[in-house]
Every structure is written in structure tokens, then in C-alpha cells.
N, C-alpha and C positions, 0 to 999 in steps of 0.2 A: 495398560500403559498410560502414564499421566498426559495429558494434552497440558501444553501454556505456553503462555508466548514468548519467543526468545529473540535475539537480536539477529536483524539482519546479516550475512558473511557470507552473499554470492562470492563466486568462482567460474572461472571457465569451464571447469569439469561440469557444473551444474547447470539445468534449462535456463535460458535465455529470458523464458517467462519469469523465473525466481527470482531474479536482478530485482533489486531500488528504484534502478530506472526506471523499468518497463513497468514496475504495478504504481509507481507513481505519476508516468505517464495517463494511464489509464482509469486510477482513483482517487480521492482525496486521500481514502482511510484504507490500509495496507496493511501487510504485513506476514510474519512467518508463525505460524502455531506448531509447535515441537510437540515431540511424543520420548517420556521420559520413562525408561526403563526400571526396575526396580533397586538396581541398583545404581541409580542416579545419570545413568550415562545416552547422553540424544543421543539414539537410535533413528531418529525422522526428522524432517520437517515440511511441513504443508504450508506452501506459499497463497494468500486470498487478500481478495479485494474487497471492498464492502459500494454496493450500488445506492446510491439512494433518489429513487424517485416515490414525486407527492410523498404520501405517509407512509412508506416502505423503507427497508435498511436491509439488502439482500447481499449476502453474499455469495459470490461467484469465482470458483477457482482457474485458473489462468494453467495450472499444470494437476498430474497428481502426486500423491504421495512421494518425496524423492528418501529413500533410504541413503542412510551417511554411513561406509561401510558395509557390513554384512547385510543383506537382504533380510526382509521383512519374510513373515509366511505369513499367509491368508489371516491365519489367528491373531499376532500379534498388530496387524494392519486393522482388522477389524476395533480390537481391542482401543488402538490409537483414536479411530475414528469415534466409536462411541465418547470417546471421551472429549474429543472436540468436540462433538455436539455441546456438548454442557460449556463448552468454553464462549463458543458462538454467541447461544443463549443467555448465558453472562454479561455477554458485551451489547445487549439490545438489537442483537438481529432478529429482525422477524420470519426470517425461511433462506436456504439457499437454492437457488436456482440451478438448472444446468453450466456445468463447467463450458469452457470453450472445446471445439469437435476434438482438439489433437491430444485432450487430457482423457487418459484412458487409465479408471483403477482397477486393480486385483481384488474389489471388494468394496462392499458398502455398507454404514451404519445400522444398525439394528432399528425400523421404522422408517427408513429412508424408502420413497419410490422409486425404483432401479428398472434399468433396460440395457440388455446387451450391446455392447458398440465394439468398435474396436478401429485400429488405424494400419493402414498399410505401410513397412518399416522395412527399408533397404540398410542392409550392414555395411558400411564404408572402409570399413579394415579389410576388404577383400582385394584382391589384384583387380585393376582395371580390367582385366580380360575376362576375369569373372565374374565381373559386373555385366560385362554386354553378351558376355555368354547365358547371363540371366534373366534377359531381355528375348521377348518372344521375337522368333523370328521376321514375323511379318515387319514387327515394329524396327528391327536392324534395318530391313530393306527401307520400309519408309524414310528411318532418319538418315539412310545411303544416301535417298532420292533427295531430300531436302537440301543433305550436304551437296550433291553434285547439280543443284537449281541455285545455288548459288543465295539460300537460305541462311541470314547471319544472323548469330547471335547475342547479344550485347548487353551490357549493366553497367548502371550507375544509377546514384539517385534521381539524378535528373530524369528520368521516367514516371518519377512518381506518379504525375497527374495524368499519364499518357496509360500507367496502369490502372490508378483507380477508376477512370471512365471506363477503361475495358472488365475493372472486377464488378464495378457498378451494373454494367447493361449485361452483365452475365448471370449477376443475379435477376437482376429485372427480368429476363426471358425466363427463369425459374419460376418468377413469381415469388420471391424473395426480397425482403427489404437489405440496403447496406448504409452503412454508417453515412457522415458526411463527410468533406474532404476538410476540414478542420481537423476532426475527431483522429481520420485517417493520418494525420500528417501528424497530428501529437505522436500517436501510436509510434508511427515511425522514429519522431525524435527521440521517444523512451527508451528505443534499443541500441542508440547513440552508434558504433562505427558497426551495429552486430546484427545488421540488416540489408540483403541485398536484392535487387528489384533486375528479374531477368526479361528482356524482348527479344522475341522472335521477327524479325526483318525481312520482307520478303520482297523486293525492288522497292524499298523507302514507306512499305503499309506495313504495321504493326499488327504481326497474325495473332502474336497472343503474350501472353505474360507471365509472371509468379513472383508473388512478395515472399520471400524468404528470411526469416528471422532466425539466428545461431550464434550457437556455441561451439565447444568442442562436443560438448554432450551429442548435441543435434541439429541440425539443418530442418527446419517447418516449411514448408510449404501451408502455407495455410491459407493464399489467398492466389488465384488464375482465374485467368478468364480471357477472353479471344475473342474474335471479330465470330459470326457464324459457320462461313465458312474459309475457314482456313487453309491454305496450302498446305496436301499432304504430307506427315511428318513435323511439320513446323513447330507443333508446340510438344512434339516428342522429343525432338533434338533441343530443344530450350532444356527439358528435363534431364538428359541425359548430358549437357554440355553443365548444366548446372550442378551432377551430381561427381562429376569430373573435377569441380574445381572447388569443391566441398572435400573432397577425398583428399585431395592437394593442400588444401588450409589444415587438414589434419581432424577434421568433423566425423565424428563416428559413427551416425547414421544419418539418413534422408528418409523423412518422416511425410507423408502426404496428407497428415491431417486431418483424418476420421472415416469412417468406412462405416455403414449399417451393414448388420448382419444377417444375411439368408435374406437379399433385399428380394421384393416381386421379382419370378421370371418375365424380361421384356420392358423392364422399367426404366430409367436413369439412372435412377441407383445404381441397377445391376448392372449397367454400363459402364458406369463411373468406376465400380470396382475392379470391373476387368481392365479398363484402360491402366489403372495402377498397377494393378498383377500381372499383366503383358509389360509393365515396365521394370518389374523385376523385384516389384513389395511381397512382402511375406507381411501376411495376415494377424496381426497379435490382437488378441481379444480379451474383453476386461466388459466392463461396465461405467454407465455413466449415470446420475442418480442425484435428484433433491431431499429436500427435508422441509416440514411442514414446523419452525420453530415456534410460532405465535400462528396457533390451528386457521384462527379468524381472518386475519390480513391475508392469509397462503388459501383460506378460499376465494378472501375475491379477488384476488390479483390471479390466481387460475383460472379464475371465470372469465377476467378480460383478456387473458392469453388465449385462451379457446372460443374466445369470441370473432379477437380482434386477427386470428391467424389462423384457426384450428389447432393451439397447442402446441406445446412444444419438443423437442425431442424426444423426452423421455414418454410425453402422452403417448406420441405417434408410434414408440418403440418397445413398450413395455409390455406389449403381449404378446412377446418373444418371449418372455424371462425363461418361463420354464421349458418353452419349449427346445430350447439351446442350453440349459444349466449345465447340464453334463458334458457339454461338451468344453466348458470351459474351466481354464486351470482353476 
């Protein structure tokens, strides 16, 4: 399948990430690379950003592959992908890096370095009843308890800065670096009215949060974070008031934004997924995966990712591959 570049023509139906706005928010250099069938007709497009720092041109994608129409199979996705390689390469990038957590593909370039990931993915076309009937129980009683403390909910952008301190010092306690609050506040502006920032209120302290980015396609969570300890339920009912009125806007799924697979027994990880999956996500698993375009640059810019971090996702993830291959589509 030919890879080349075509003009941008987001839509509602399509991620929030694919938008004008949002990768122009986020890059100078953008854009959508399409996958052309043989008989002339886009079957795909792959929305990417191009990073440039010091002497590097990296490209990083914001979503994956979104099929236009009929779905893609593995083969022809592959087929697409190797061919963007060569399109990449064309345009002077020197390597692509890991995508953002909630970009999850069904497959990866021939040479590519790949690691299992995957994101935890609630279906919004269900009945409300079937949504909190698919919510573990423990966590119904919690957000009961929250609802009846008198635990409220609220959104507007005017949170912004009230969230970022809270997404900021939640990485910190990770031991994670986050953006700055410029960087953050562009971002925001990129998704223009198609971003909503939820808090959790609990006598006037803000227990926690979630930047949420959407379409009809999807509702992202892709950024929370909370005080440490939180009043219980507090930041469950945030999720589940949120995923309530995402249902309501007519949003087709509520996506939480990445998940490591078969993380350590007794880790954060492993906790972090359960907290998702007690809320009622189903597991969809793919991969996440760079490319060494210009071999030289993509060793030392690895070298000071593993320096300056211990490496990046797919370092930390990729000796998994085979031991999960089978199990995924």
C-alpha cells in the first residue's frame, strides 16, 4: 500500500489528535501521510508531528493508524507502514520515537523496535445501566460513598491551572518529568471547544482531576492526577460522572490512555490497571514501536534517553514482545 501525503479533512467521527488544530498546536511541521491502495482509493491515514530538537527531526505520532472505512488487516497495515517508512526518510527525519501512551497499533514496520502496550477502552453506546453494572462493585459502593459526602463534581476550563499543578506533582511523585504550563495551555488551546478538564471537590480541596480531550470517536483521558490522599471514591466518581456525560455528548468510547501489559505482580502498574478495569475498561492490546531512520543520530539521542531517564517506553517494554505475541490479534 503506497504511503504519501494527503491533505488534511478531520471530522468528528475521527480522533481529536487527527485535527489541524491539535498537531498544530503541538508542532511547527505536521501533517497526515495516507496509504493508497492499488487501485487508487485511501484506505488510511496516519496523522504525525515532526519534533525538532538540537540536530534531531523526530517524528512522533499523536494517534495510530485510523482506517477510512473498511478496516485494515494486519497485512495491509503493515504493508502501509513500511511504506511510510520510506516517506519519513524522504522528508529528512532522522528516527521516530514513541507515539503518545493512548496511540495503540495492530502492528509495526518491518525493522521497527516494538513492545506490547495496550489501553483500557469503555464502549459508550451501552445503556448507562451497563456501564455501572460494569464497574466493580467495590468501586459503585465507593462512588455511593462520595456521592452521599457530598463529593462534587465540576468542569470548566478554568481549572486548567488548578489541574496542571495536580497532573504536574503526580508525576513528580512518579519520578516523571511534565511539560510546562505554556506548553500545556497551547495543547489545550489546539483542541479549541473539544477538551474538558474534570475536578473532583471535596469541602472546597480539589481531590483530583482529568484533562480530557474528544471527539465523537473518543473521550482520552490522558492526563489525572490528585492530591495523595484523596477522599475515598473521589476521583472514581470524577470518572464515572465524566463518562456519563461523554455518553450524553454522543462520544463512543472513554479511553484511559495506555496500559503496560502483564505489568510486575505488586507494582503501580499493576495497580493502575486494575484501578481502570474496576472501572469498567476492557483491555485492547496492540503495540507501540520506533524506528532507527538515520542509524547514527537514533544511536545517540538513545544514549541520552538511557542516560538521562533510563529509556524510554519501548526500552522499558520490549522484552515482552515475544513473550505476549500470541496473544495478541
Amino acid at each position: 500500500m503506497r504511503a504519501t501525503k494527503v491533505e488534511i479533512e478531520w471530522q468528528p467521527s475521527l480522533s481529536i489528535f487527527a485535527s489541524e488544530s491539535f498537531l498544530k498546536a503541538v508542532s511547527d511541521e505536521y501533517g497526515w501521510v495516507g496509504g493508497i491502495d492499488d487501485s487508487g482509493k485511501l484506505r488510511c491515514i496516519l496523522p504525525y508531528t515532526i519534533i525538532k530538537k538540537a540536530i534531531f527531526r523526530m517524528v512522533r505520532f499523536r494517534v495510530e493508524t485510523i482506517p477510512l472505512g473498511e478496516e485494515l488487516n494486519v497485512r495491509e497495515e503493515k504493508s502501509f507502514l513500511n511504506n511510510a517508512i520510506e516517506y519519513f526518510r524522504s522528508i529528512g527525519a532522522d528516527m521516530i520515537i514513541p507515539a503518545t501512551t493512548n496511540t495503540i497499533f495492530h502492528t509495526y514496520p518491518d525493522g521497527a523496535i516494538a513492545a506490547p502496550y495496550g489501553s483500557y477502552i469503555i464502549d459508550l453506546r451501552q445503556p448507562e445501566e451497563t456501564l455501572w453494572s460494569n464497574i466493580h462493585r467495590n468501586n459503585r459502593t465507593a462512588i455511593s460513598k462520595a456521592i452521599k459526602s457530598d463529593v462534587k463534581i465540576r468542569s470548566g476550563i478554568e481549572y486548567a491551572e488548578t489541574a496542571y499543578e495536580q497532573v504536574r506533582d503526580t508525576f513528580k511523585r512518579a519520578g516523571l518529568p511534565f511539560m510546562n504550563i505554556k506548553a500545556f495551555r497551547r495543547m489545550l488551546s489546539g483542541a479549541d471547544d473539544n477538551v474538558k478538564i474534570f475536578v473532583s471537590d471535596y469541602r472546597g480541596i480539589i481531590q483530583g482531576c482529568a484533562v480530557n480531550f474528544y471527539s465523537k470517536h473518543s473521550a482520552y483521558s490522558i492526563y489525572a492526577g490528585g492530591i495523595s490522599k484523596p477522599v475515598d471514591g473521589a476521583t472514581k466518581l470524577l470518572h464515572w460522572d465524566a463518562m456519563r456525560l461523554f455518553r450524553n455528548l454522543g462520544v463512543e468510547r472513554y479511553d484511559f490512555s495506555g496500559a503496560r501489559i502483564d505489568p510486575e505482580k505488586g507494582s503501580k502498574q499493576e495497580k493502575l490497571a486494575m484501578y481502570k478495569r474496576e472501572l469498567g475498561g476492557r483491555l485492547v492490546q496492540g503495540y507501540i514501536w520506533k524506528y532507527p531512520l538515520q542509524p547514527l543520530k537514533f544511536a545517540v539521542y538513545s544514549y541520552a534517553v538511557r542516560f538521562q531517564r533510563g529509556g524510554d517506553i519501548v526500552d522499558q517494554e520490549k522484552h515482552k514482545l515475544n513473550r505476549v505475541l500470541t496473544c495478541l490479534p
